[in-house]
DSSP file (Angstrom, degrees, kcal/mol; ACC not computed):
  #  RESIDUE AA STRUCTURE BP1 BP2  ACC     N-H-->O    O-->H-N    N-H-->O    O-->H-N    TCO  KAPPA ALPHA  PHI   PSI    X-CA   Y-CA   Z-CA
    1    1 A X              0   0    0      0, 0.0     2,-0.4     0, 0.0    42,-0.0   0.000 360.0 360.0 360.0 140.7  -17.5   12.7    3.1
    2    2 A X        -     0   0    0      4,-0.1     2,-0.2    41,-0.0     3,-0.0  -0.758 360.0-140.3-106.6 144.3  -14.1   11.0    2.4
    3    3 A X     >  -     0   0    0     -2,-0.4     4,-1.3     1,-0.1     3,-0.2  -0.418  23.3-111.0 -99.3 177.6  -14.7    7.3    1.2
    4    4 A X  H  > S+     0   0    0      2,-0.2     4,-3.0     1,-0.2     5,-0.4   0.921 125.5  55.5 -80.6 -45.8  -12.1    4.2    2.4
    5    5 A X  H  > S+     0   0    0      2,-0.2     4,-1.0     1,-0.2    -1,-0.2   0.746 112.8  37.1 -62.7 -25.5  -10.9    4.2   -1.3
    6    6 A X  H  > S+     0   0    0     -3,-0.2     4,-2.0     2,-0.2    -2,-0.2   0.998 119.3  55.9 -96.3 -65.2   -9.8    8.6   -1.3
    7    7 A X  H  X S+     0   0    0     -4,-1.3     4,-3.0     2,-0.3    38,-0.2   0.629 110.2  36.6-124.6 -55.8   -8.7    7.9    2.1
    8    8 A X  H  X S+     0   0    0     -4,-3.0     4,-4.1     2,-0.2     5,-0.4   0.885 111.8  61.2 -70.9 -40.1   -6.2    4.9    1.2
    9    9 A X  H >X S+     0   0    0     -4,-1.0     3,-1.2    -5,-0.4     4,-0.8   0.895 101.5  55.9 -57.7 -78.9   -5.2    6.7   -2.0
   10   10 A X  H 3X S+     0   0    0     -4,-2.0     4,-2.9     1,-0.3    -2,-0.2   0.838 108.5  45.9 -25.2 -69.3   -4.0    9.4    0.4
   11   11 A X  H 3X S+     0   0    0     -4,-3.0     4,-0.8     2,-0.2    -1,-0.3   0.923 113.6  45.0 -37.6 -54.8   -2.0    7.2    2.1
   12   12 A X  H XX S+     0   0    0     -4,-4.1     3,-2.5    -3,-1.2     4,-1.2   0.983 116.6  49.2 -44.9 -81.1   -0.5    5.6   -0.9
   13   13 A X  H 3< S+     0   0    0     -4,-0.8    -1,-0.2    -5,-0.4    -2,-0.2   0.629 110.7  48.7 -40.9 -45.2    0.1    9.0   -2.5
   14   14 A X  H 3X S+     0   0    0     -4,-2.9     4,-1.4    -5,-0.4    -1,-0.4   0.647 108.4  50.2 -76.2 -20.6    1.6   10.5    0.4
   15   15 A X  H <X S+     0   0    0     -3,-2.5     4,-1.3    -4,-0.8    -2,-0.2   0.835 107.2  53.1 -25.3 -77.1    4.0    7.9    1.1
   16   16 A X  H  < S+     0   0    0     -4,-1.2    -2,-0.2     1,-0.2     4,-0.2   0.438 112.6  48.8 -79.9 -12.1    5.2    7.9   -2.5
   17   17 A X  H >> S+     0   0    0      2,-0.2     4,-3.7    -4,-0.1     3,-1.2   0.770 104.2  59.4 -99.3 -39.3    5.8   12.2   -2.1
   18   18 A X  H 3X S+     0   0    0     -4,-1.4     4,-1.7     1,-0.3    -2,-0.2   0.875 110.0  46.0 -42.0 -38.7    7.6   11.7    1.1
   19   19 A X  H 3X S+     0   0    0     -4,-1.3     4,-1.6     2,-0.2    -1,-0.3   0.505 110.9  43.6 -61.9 -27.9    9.9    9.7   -1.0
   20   20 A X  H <> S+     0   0    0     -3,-1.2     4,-3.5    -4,-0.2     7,-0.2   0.883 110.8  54.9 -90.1 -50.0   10.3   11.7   -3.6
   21   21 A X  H >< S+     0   0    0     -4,-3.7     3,-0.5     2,-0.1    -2,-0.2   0.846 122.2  39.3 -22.6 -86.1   10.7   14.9   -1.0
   22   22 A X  H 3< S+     0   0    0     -4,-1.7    -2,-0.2     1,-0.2    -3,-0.2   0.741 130.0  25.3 -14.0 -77.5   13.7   12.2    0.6
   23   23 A X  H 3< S+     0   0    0     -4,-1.6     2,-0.6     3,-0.0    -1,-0.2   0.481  96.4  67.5 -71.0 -30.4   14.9   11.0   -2.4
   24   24 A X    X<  -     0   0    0     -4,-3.5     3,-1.1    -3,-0.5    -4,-0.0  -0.840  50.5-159.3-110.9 117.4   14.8   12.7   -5.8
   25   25 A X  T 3  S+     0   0    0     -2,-0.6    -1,-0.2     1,-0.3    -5,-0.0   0.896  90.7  61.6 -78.6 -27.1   16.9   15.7   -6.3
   26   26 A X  T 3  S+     0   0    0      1,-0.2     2,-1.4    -3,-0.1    -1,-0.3   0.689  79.3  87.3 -76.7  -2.9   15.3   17.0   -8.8
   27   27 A X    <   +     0   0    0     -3,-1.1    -1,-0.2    -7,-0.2    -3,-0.1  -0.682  51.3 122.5 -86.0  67.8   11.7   17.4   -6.7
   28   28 A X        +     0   0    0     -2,-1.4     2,-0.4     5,-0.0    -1,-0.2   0.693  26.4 118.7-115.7 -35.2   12.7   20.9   -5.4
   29   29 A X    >>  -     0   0    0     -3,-0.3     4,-2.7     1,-0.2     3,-1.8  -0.308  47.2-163.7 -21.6  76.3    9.6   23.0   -7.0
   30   30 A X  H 3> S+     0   0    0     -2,-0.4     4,-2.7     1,-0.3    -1,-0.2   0.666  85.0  48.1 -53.7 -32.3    8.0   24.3   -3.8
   31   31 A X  H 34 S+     0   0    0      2,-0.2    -1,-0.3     3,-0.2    -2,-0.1   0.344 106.4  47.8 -94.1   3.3    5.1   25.2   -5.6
   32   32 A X  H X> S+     0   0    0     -3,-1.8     4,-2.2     2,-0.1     3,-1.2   0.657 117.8  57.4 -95.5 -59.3    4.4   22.0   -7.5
   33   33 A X  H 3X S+     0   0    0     -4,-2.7     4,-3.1     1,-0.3    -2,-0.2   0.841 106.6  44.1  -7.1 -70.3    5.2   20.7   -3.4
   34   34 A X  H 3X S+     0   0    0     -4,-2.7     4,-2.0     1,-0.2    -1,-0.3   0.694 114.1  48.0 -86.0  -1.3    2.7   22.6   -2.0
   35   35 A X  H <> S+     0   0    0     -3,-1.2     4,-1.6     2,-0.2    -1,-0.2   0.965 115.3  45.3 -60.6 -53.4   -0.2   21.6   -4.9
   36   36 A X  H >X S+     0   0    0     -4,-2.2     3,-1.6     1,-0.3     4,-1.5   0.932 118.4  52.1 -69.1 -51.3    0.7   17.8   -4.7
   37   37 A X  H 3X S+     0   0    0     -4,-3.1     4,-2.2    -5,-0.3    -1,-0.3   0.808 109.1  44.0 -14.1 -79.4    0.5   18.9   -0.7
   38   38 A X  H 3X S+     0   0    0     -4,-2.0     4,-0.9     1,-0.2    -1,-0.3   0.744 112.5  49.2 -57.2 -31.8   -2.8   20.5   -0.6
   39   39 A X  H XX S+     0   0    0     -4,-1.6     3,-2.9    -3,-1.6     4,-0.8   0.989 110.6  56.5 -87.4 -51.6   -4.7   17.7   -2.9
   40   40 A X  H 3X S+     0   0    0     -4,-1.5     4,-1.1     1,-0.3     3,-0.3   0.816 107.6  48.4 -44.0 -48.4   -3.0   14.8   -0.2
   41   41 A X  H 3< S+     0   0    0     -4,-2.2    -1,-0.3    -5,-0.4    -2,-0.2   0.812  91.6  77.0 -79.2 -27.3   -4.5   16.5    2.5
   42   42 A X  H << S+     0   0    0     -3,-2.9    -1,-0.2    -4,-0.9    -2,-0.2   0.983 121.3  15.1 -43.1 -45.3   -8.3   16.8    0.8
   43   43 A X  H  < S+     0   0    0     -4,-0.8    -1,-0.2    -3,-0.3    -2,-0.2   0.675  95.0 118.6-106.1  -8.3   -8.7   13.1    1.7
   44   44 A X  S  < S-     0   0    0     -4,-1.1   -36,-0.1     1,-0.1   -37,-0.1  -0.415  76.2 -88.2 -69.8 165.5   -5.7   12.0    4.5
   45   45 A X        -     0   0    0    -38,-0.2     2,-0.3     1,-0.1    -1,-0.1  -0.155  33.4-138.2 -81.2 159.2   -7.3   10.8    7.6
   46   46 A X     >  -     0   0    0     -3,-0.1     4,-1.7     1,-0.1     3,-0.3  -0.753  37.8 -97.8-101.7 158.0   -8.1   13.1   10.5
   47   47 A X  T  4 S+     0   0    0     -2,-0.3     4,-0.4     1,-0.2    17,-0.3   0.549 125.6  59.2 -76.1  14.1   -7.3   11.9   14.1
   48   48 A X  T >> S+     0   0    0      2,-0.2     4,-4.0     3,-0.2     3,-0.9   0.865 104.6  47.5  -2.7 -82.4  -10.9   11.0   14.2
   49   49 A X  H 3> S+     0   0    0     -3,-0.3     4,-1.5     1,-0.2    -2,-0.2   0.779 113.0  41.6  -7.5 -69.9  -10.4    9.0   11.7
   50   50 A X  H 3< S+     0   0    0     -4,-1.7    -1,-0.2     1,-0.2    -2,-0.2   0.650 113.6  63.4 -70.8 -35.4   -7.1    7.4   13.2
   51   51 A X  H <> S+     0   0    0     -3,-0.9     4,-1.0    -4,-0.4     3,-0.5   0.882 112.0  33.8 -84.7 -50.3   -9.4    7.4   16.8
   52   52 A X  H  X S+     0   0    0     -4,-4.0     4,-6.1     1,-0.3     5,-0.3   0.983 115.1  55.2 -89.9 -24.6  -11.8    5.1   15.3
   53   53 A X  H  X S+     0   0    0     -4,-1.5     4,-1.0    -5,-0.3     7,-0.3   0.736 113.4  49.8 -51.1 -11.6   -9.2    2.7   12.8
   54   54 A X  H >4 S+     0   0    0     -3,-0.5     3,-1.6     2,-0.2     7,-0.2   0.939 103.8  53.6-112.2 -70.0   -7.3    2.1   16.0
   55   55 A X  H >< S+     0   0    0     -4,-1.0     3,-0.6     1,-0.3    -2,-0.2   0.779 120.1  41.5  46.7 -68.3  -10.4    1.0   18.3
   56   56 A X  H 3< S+     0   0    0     -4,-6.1    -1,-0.3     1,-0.3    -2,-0.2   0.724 130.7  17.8-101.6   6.1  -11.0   -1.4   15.6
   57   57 A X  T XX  +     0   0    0     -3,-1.6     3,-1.8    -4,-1.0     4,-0.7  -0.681  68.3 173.5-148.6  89.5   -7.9   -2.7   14.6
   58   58 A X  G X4 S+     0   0    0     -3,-0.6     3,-0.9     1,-0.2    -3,-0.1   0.890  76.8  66.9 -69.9 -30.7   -5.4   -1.8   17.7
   59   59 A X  G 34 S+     0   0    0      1,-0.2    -1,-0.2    -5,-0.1     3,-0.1   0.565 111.7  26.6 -75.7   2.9   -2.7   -3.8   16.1
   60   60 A X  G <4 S+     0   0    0     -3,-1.8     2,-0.4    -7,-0.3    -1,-0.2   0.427 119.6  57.0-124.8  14.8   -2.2   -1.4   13.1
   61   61 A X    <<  -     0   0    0     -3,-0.9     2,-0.3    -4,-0.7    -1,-0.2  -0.957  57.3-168.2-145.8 132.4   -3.3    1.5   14.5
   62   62 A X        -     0   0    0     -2,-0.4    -9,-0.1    -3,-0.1    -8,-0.1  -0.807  33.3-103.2-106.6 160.8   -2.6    3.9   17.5
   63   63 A X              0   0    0     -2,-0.3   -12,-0.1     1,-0.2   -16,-0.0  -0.197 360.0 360.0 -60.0 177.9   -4.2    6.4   18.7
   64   64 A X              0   0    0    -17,-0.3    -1,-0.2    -3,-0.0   -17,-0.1   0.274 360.0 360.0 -93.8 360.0   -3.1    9.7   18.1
């Protein structure tokens, strides 16, 4: 079971690699990519997840 805390760190975490993807030329290593990838995903939400965060707070979340 993924806790609120693994759940927002995914968010953070993923955020901050999108950015780097965007931004940082040097962050080209596909295979350092696809680790930081695969560990972000253990915990990001599923649209479950997203289904019930939006139910209970429709103004920051839609459904999927």
């Amino acid at each position: 079971m993924t806790t609120a805390r693994e759940r927002t760190h995914a968010i953070v975490e993923t955020r901050r690699f999108l950015e780097a993807l965007a931004y940082d030329d040097a962050f080209t290593d596909s295979c350092l990519n696809r680790q930081i990838a695969k560990s972000l995903l253990l915990y990001y939400p599923l649209n479950v997840d997203l289904e019930v965060s939006a139910a209970a707070l429709p103004n920051v979340w839609a459904c999927p």
